[in-house]
N, C-alpha and C positions, 0 to 999 in steps of 0.2 A: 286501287285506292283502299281497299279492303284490308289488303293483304299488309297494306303499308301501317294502318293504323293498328291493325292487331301485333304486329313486329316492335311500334312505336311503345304499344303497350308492356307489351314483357319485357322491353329495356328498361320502361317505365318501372315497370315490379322488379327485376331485377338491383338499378342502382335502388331503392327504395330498400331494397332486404338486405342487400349492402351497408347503407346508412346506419340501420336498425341493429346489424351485428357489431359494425365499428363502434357505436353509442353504445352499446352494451359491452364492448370487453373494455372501453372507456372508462365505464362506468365501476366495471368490477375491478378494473386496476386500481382507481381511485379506494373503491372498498378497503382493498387489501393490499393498500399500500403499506411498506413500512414505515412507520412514522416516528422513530425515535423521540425522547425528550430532551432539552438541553443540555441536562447534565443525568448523567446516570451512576449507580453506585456497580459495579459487575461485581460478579463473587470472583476471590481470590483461590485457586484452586491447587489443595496441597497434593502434592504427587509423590513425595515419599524420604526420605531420612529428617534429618534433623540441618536445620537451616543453618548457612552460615552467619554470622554476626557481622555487624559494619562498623569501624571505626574512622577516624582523622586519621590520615597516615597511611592508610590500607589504600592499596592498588588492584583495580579492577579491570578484568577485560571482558570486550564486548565484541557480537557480531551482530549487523541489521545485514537483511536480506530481503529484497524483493522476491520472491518463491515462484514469481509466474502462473500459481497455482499450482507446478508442476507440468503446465502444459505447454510451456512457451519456449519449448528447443530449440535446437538449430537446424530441426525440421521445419519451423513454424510459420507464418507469417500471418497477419489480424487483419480485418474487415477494416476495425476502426482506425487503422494507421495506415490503408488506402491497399494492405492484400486483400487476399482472397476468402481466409478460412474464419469460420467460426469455432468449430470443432476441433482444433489443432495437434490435437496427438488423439490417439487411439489410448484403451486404460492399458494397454503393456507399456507404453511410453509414458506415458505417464510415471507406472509404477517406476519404471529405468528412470526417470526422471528426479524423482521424489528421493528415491534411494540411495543417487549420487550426493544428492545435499544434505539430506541428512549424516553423510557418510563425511563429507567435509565440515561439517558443523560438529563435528564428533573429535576429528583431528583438529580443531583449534580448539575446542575443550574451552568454547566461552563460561563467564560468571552468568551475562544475561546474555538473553537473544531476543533482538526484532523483528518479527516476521512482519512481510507486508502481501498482501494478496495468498494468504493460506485459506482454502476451504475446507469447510465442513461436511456440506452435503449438497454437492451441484451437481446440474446434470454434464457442465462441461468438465467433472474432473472424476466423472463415472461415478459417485456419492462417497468416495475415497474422506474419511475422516483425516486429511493431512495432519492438521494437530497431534493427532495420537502417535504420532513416530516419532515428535519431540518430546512430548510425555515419558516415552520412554529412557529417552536420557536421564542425566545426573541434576536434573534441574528437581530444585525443592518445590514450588511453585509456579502456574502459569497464570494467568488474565487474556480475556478474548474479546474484544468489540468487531461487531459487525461496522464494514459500512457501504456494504452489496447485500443486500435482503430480499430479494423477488421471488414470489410463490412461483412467478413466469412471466419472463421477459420475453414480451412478442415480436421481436425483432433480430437480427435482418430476416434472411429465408438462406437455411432453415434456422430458427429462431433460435436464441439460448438456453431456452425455456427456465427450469428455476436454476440459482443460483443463492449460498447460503456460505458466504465470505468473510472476510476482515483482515483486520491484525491482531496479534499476538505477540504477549510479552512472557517471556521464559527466564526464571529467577532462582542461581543457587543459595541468596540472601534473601531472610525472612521481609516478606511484603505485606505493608501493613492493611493496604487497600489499594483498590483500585477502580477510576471511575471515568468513563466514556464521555468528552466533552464534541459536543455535534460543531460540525464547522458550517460557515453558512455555505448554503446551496446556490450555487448561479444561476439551477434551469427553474423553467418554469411548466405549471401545468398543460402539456402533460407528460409531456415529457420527463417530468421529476419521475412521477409516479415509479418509475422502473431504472429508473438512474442510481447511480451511488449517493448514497449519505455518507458523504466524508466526514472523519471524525480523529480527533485526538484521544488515545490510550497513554494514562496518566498512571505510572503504579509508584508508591511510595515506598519507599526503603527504610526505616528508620538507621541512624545514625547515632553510634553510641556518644553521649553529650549534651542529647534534644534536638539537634538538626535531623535534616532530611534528604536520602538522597532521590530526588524526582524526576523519572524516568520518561520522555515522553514518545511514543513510538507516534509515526505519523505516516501519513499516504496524502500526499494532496492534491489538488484536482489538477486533470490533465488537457482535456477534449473539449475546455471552456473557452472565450472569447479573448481571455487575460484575467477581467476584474476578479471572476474567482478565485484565483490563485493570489493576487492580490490580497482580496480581504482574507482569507485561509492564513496567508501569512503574517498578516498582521494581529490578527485573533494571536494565533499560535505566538507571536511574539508580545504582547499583552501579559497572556501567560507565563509565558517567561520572565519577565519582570515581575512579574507579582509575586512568585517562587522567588526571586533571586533576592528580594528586598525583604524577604523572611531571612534570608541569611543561607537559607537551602543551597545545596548540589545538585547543579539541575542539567541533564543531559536529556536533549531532542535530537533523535534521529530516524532515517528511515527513507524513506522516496519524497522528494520535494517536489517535483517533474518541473523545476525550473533551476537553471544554475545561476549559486553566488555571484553578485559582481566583482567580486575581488577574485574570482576564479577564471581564470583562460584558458578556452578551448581553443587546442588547434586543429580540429579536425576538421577534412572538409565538410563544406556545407551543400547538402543538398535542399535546394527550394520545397520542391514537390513532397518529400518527406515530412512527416510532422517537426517541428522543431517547439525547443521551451522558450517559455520568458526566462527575465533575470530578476533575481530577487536582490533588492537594492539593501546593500548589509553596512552601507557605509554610518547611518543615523544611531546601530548599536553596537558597532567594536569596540565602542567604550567601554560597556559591561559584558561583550559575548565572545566567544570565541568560533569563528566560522570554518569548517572542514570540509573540503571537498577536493578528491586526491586529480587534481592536472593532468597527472602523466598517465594515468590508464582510463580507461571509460567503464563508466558506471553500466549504461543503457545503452544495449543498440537497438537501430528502428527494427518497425517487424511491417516495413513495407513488401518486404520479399523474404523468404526461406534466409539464415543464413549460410546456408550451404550453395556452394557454389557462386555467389552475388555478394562476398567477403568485399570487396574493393569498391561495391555502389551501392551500399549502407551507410544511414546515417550514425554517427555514435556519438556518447553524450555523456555530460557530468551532469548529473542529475540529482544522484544519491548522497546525501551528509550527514553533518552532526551539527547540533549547536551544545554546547558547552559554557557554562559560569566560569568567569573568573579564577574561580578557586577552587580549580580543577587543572590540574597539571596534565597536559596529552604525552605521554610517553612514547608510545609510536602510532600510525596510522594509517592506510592504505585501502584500497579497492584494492582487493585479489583479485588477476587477467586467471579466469578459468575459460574464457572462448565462448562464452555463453553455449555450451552444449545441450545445457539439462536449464538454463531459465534466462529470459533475458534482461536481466540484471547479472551482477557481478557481487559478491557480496563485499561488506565493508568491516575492516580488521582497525578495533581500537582499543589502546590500553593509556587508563591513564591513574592517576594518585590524586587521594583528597587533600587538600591542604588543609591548613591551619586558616 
């Protein structure tokens, strides 16, 4: 009986010091959380010559990319989309990774670029400054919103630990500003604490005549119930309209992680895999223009490696554009690179400002 109740006791102490640790990194996660504000002003950061000029008439071209952080090859597969790995490349893969996209992003010689999931200083992309190897291009100017910020994210095992992310907008035309608008968050405490703060990266363009051309890069939630993605879209489309009734040129693109309704996938469907919602576009084709390329896939899963398990992947339209009116689309496409170096595919657009 002795022996039972001194056994009783140290589990006792035990879960009790348990409690006491979880309360406490609970706690500090709350501390240092990031907490963004609604709107935000970011510095516009010049990188070197002398900026292009924007007129009515002028034709521009454009790439948005999902970057994977550079970790998400066709080596890969993620926790959160029901593989295995946290860690997903090693930093030689990585850099192999980083290198080839940057290297394709050079051979289409965009005006702007949309980065989506580029880091700055994470532990899962080895503290690799991604940004800095777009800097290095022909680009006049860049803008960065965070909306992955964790001093240390405690989860799964082994955990992520910090993580210091976003999007990025890269500009050979003078940018007048740029400012970080928060989208709303679906999770709740406490989980938020260590979650992504999705967000809208808004850069302006001025436009010789007084107009504006409004850039909006975006990432929107993925791992939600639905309603997230939802209100995200509706925010962002909000926006949209408010731009557009200035009169502005307003191009949003970037990962949507739902496909247009007016878009058809025919690719097969696997259950078990994560799949998107659809973002219902029929209440704005009056004022928008919706892109999202059919014939090639944007996103494949990363329930499994793609190497090797090519033919029991899910893959996806995911990634678009929304466009004003008074913007002519010249051409448009997702580039099939095989997703080797990210699993995304990037997205190829050129179009001209109207009158």
């Amino acid at each position: 009986m002795k022996v039972i109740k001194t056994i009783l006791k140290v589990l006792l102490a035990i879960v009790i010091v348990l409690i006491v640790l979880v309360g406490a990194l609970l706690g500090w996660l709350t501390a240092v959380e990031y907490k963004p504000a609604d709107t935000e002003q970011v510095a516009v950061k010049t990188l070197r010559g002398q900026a292009k000029t924007l007129k009515t008439g002028d034709s521009i071209s454009l790439v948005a990319w999902n970057l994977g952080y550079a970790a998400l090859g066709d080596n890969a597969d993620f926790f959160m989309d029901g593989g295995k790995m946290v860690y997903s490349a090693d930093e030689a893969r990585v850099r192999e990774n980083l290198n080839a996209i940057v290297n394709e992003v050079k051979a289409n010689d965009p005006d702007i670029l949309l980065c989506q999931e580029i880091d700055l200083n994470s532990d899962r992309s080895y503290h690799i400054n991604e940004s800095f190897f777009f800097e290095t291009m022909d680009f006049n100017n860049s803008a960065f919103a965070n909306n992955f910020k964790d001093v240390y994210a405690p989860f799964p095992i082994p955990p992520m630990g910090k993580i210091d992310s976003g999007i990025a907008t890269f500009s050979k035309y003078a940018s007048s500003s740029a400012t970080r608008v928060q989208l709303p968050c679906p999770f709740a405490w406490p989980v938020r604490t260590f979650n992504l703060k999705r967000c809208l990266l808004i850069t302006r363009i001025p436009v010789e005549g007084g107009k504006e051309l409004v850039i909006v890069n975006l990432h929107l939630e993925a791992y939600d119930d639905g309603e997230g993605k939802a209100a995200q879209a509706k925010m962002l489309m909000d926006v949209f309209s408010e731009e557009t009734a200035k009169g502005n040129y307003v191009i949003a693109g970037g990962d949507f992680n739902q496909s247009f309704s007016n878009v058809k996938n025919n690719y097969q469907v696997y259950p078990e895999q994560w799949q998107p919602s659809f973002m219902d576009v029929a209440p704005y084709e009056k004022d928008c223009q919706f892109l999202m390329d059919s014939d090639v896939a944007s996103c494949r899963s990363l329930y499994k490696p793609l190497t090797g398990n090519e033919n029991s992947l899910q893959y996806y339209i995911i990634d678009g554009f929304i466009l004003s009116k008074n913007i002519r689309v010249d051409s448009y496409e997702v580039k099939d690179l095989g997703f080797k170096n990210s699993d995304h595919n990037p997205q190829l657009l050129k179009v001209t400002l109207e009158k």
